[in-house]
C-alpha positions as CSV (number, residue, x, y, z in Angstrom):
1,X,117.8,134.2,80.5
2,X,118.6,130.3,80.7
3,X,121.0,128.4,78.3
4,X,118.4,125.4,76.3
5,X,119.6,122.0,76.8
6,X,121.7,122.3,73.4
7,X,122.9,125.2,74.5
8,X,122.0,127.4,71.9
9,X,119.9,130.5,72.2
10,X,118.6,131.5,75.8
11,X,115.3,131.3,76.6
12,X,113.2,134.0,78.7
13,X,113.2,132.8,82.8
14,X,109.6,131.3,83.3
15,X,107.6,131.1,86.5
16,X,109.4,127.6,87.0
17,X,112.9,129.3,87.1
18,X,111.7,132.1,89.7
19,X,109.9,129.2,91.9
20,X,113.6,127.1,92.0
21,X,115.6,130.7,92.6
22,X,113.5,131.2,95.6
23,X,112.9,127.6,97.2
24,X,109.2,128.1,97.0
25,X,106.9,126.3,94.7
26,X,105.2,127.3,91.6
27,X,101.5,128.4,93.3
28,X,103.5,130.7,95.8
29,X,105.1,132.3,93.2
30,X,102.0,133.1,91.4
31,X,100.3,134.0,94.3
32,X,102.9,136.6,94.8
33,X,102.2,138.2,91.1
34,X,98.5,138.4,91.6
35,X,98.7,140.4,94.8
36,X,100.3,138.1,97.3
37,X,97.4,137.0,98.9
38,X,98.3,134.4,101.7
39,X,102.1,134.7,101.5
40,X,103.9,134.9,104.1
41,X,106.5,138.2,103.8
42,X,109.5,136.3,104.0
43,X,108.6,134.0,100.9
44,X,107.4,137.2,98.8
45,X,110.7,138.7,99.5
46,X,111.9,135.3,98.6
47,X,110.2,135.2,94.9
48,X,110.5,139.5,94.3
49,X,114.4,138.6,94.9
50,X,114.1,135.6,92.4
51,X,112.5,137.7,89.6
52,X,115.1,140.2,89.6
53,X,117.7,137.9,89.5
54,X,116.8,135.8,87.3
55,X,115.1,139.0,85.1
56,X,111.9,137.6,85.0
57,X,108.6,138.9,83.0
58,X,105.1,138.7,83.8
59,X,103.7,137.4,80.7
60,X,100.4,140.0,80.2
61,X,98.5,137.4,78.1
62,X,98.8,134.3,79.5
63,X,97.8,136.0,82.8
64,X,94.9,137.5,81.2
65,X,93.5,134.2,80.3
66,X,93.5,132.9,83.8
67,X,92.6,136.4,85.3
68,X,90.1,137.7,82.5
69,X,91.5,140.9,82.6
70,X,94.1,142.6,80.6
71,X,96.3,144.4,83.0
72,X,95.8,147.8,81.0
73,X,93.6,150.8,81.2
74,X,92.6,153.1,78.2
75,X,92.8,156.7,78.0
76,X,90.0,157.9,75.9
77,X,90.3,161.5,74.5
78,X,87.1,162.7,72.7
79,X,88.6,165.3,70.3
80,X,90.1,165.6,67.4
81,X,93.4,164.7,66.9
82,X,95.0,168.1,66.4
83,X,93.3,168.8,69.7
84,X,95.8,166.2,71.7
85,X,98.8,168.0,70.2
86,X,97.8,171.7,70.8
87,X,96.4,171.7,74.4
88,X,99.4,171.0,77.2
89,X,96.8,170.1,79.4
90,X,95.8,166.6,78.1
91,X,99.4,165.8,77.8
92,X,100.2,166.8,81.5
93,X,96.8,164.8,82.3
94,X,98.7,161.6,80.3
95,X,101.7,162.0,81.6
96,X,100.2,162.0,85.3
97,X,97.9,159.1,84.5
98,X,100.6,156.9,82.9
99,X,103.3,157.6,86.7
100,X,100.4,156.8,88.9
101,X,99.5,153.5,87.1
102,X,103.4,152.6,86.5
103,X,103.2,152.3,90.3
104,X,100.7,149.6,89.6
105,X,102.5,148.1,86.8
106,X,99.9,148.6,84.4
107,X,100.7,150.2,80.7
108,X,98.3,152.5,79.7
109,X,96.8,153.3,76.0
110,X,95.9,156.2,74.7
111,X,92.7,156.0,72.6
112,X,92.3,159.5,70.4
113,X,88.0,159.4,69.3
114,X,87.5,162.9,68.1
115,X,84.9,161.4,65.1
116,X,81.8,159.1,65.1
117,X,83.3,156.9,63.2
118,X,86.7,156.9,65.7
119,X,84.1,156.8,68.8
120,X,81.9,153.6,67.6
121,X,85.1,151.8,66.5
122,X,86.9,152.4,69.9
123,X,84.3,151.9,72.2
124,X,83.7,148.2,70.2
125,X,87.2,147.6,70.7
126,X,86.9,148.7,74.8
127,X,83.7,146.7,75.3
128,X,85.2,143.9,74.0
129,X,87.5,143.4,77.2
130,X,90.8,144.8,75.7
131,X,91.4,147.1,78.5
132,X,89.9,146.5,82.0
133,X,88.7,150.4,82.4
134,X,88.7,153.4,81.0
135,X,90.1,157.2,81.6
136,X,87.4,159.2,80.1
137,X,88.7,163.2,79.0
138,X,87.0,165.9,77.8
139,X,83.7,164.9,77.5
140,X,80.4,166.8,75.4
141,X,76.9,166.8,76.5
142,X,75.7,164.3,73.9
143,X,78.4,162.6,73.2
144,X,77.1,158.4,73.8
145,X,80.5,157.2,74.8
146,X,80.2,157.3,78.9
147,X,76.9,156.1,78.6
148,X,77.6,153.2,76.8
149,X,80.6,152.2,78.2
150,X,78.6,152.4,81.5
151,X,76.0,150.5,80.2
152,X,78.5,147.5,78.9
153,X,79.8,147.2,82.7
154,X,83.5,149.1,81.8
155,X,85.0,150.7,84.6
156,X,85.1,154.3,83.8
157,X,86.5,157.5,85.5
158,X,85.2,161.1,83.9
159,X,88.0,164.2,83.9
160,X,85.2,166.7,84.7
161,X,81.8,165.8,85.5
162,X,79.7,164.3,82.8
163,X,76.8,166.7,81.9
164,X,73.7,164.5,82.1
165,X,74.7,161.5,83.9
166,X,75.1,162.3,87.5
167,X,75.9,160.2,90.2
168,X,76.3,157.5,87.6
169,X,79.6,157.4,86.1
170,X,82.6,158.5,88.4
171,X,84.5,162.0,87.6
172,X,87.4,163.7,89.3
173,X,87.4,167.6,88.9
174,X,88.6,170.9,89.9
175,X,86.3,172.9,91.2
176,X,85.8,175.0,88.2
177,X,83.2,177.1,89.8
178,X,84.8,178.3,92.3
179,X,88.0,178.6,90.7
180,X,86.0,181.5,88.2
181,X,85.0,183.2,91.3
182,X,88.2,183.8,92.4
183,X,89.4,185.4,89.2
184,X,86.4,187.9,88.5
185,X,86.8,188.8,92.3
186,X,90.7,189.6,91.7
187,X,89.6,191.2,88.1
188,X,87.1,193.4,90.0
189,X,89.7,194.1,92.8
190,X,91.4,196.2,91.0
191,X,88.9,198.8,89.9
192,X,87.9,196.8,86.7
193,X,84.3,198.0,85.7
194,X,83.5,196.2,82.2
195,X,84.9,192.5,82.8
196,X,84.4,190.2,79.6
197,X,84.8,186.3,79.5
198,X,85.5,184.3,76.7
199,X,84.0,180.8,77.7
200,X,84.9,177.0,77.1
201,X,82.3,175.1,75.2
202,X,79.1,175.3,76.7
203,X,78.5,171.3,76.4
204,X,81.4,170.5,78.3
205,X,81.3,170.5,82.4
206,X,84.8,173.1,82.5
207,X,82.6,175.4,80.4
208,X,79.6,175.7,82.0
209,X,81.1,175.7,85.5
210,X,83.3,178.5,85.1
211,X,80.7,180.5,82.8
212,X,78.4,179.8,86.4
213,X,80.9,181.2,88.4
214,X,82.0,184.2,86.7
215,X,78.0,185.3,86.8
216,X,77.7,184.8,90.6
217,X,80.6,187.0,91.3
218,X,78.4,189.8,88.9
219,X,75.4,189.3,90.6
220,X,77.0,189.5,94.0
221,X,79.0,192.7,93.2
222,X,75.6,194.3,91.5
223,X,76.2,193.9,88.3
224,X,74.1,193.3,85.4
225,X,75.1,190.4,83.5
226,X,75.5,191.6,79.7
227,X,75.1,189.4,77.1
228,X,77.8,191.4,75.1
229,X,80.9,190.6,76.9
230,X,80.4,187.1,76.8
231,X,81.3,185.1,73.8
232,X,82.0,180.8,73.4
233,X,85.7,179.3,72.1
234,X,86.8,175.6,72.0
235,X,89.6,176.0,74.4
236,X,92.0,176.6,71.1
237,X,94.3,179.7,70.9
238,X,92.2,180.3,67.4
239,X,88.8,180.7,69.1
240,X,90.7,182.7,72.4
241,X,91.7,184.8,69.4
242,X,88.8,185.5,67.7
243,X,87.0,185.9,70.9
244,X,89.0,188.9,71.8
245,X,87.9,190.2,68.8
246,X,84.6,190.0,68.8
247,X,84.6,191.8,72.3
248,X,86.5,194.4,71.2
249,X,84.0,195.0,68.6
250,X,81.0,195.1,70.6
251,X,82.4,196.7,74.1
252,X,85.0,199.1,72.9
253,X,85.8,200.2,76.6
254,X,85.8,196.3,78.2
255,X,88.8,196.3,80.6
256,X,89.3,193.3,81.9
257,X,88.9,189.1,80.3
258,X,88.3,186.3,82.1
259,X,89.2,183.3,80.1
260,X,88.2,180.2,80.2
261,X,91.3,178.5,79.4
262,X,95.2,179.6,79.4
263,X,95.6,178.2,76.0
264,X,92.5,180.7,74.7
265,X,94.2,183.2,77.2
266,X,97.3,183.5,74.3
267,X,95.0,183.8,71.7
268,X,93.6,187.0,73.9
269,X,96.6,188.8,74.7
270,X,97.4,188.3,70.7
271,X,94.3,190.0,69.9
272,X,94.9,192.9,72.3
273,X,98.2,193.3,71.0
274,X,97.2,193.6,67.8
275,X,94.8,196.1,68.3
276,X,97.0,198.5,70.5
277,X,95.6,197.9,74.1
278,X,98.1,197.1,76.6
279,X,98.1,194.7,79.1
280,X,97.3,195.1,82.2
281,X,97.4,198.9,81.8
282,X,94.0,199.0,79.5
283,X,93.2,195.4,79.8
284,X,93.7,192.5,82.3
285,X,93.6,189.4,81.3
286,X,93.4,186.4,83.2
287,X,93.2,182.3,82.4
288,X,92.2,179.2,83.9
289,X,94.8,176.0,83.9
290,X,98.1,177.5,84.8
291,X,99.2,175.4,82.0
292,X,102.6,175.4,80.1
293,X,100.6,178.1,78.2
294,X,100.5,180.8,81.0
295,X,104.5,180.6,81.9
296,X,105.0,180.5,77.6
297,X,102.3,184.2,77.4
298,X,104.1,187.3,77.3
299,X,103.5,189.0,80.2
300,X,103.0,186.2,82.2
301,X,99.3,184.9,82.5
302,X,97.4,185.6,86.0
303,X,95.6,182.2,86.2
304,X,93.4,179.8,87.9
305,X,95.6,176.5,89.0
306,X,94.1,172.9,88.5
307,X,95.9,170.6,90.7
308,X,97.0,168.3,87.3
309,X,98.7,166.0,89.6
310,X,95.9,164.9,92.3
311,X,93.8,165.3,89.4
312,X,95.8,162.4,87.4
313,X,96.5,160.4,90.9
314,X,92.8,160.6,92.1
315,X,91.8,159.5,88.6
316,X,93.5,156.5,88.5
317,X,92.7,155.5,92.0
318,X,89.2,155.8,91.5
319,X,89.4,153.7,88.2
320,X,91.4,150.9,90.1
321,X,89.0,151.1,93.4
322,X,85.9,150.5,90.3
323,X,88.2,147.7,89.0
324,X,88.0,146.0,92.1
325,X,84.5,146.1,92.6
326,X,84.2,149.2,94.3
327,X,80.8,151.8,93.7
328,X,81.2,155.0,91.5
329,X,82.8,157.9,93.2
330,X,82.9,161.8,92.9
331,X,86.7,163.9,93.8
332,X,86.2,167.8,93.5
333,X,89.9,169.2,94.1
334,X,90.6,172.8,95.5
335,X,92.0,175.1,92.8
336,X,94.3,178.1,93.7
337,X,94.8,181.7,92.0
338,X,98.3,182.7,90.9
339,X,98.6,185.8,90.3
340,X,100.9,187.0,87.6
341,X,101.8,190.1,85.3
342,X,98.8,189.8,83.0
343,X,97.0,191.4,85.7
């Protein structure tokens, strides 16, 4: 901070103040904040040494006028707000997003649009330039956002690929197929003859992925898929819940669950419990996430891993690459099966 000339309150250090600190002038020093382009590395060492000293600030909005961007990306859940608080996943997704841009030095806002009211009023206040791209989670077949944001020109990186839009709009995501395969093939490893799934919703890419997997594996073992030991949920504990349910119901002797979702997986083993079976002794149950949710189940939950931090990193990379002028891109990230005593 510098004394005013009546030295009364201080004033914030401007670009002026760094510029004297360092010995360089005022257009190497802003230079130097917008990527150091043509500086030599002993005069950005110079200014970076001046700014801490002297405590200095970018200032966002005044950069933004020159620049025409606004230094900040969005993070755009399409759910309902209740959703954001129950799931650990999209806060383990946030947390992620908001280290790997910090390394960037860009702030980033989270946008909650579970309505289409909430969606119409967001996506005016994105297309309007307020943020300079967009982290796009949990997406429904249907649901206009992606589209129009990719037809306004807004940078825009999909959790999960977009059902509908192909090649168009960039995604990073686990390989949710193939991460189901490994769990029925475990389920059926140990003997299991009537394995059930309860599924994530079917207009979401997570959901229909993993439903695709856990058929192949059938198929490819010789088994008929039945209709009856599938049943949909909404990735909620509720819907995990009354899921189980409604498989109990119609396949009394069902002995193992795939679940699409660790979160629906505790909603399961509640279910179970409550009905008298035991786990794993007369049912196994396994998830999808290794989320907070499968070390909080009781017994643990045998799960499928996402790889939340490359999944956050790679988001955010892709997102900045677009910023920059780069083409859309596609990440599909390994997942891994931990195996624990649900099973």
């Amino acid at each position: 901070m510098t004394m005013n000339a009546a030295g009364g309150r201080r004033r914030p250090p401007t670009i002026h103040d760094v510029a004297r600190e360092a010995g360089v002038s005022r257009g190497t020093v802003s230079r130097v904040l917008n990527g150091g382009h043509y500086v030599s590395p002993a005069a950005q060492e110079a200014v970076n040494a001046a700014i801490r000293r002297t405590g200095y600030v970018v200032n966002r909005h005044a950069r933004s006028l020159i620049t025409g961007r606004s230094d900040s990306v969005g993070f755009l859940l399409t759910e309902p707000q209740e959703r954001f608080f129950e799931d650990p996943n999209f806060n383990v997704l946030l947390r992620g997003c908001t280290q790997a841009l910090a390394a960037h030095d860009i702030p980033l806002l989270l946008m909650l649009a579970g309505t289409e009211d909430e969606r119409r009023r967001i996506t005016r206040y994105i297309t309007a330039g307020h943020v300079d791209g967009v982290l796009l989670v949990s997406s429904h077949s249907g649901d206009p956002v992606a589209e129009q944001l990719r037809g306004a020109g807004v940078p825009l990186v999909a959790c999960g690929k977009p059902i509908g839009l192909g090649s168009k709009v960039s995604y990073v995501a686990a390989d949710d197929r193939d991460g189901a395969r490994d769990m029925v093939r475990h389920l059926l490893s140990l003997g299991r003859q009537r394995v059930g799934m309860v599924t994530g919703p079917l207009d979401t890419p997570g959901g229909v992925e993993r439903l695709a997997g856990y058929k192949e594996v059938l198929a490819d073992a010789g088994a008929a898929f039945d209709e009856r030991l599938v049943v949909s949920g909404d990735y909620s504990r509720a819907s995990g819940e009354a899921g189980a349910e409604m498989l109990l119901a119609r396949a009394p002797d069902i002995d193992a669950v795939f679940v699409a979702s660790d979160l629906m997986a505790q909603g399961v083993l509640a279910a179970l419990q409550r009905a008298g079976r035991r786990v794993p002794q007369d049912v196994a149950v396994g998830g999808f996430d290794d989320s907070p949710a499968a070390l909080a189940a009781s017994p643990g939950l045998t799960t499928i891993r996402q790889p939340w931090d490359r999944i956050s990193t790679e988001m955010v990379r892709v997102l900045l690459a677009q910023i920059g002028g780069e083409d859309p891109a596609a990440v599909i990230l390994p997942t891994e099966l931990v195996k624990r005593e649900s099973t």
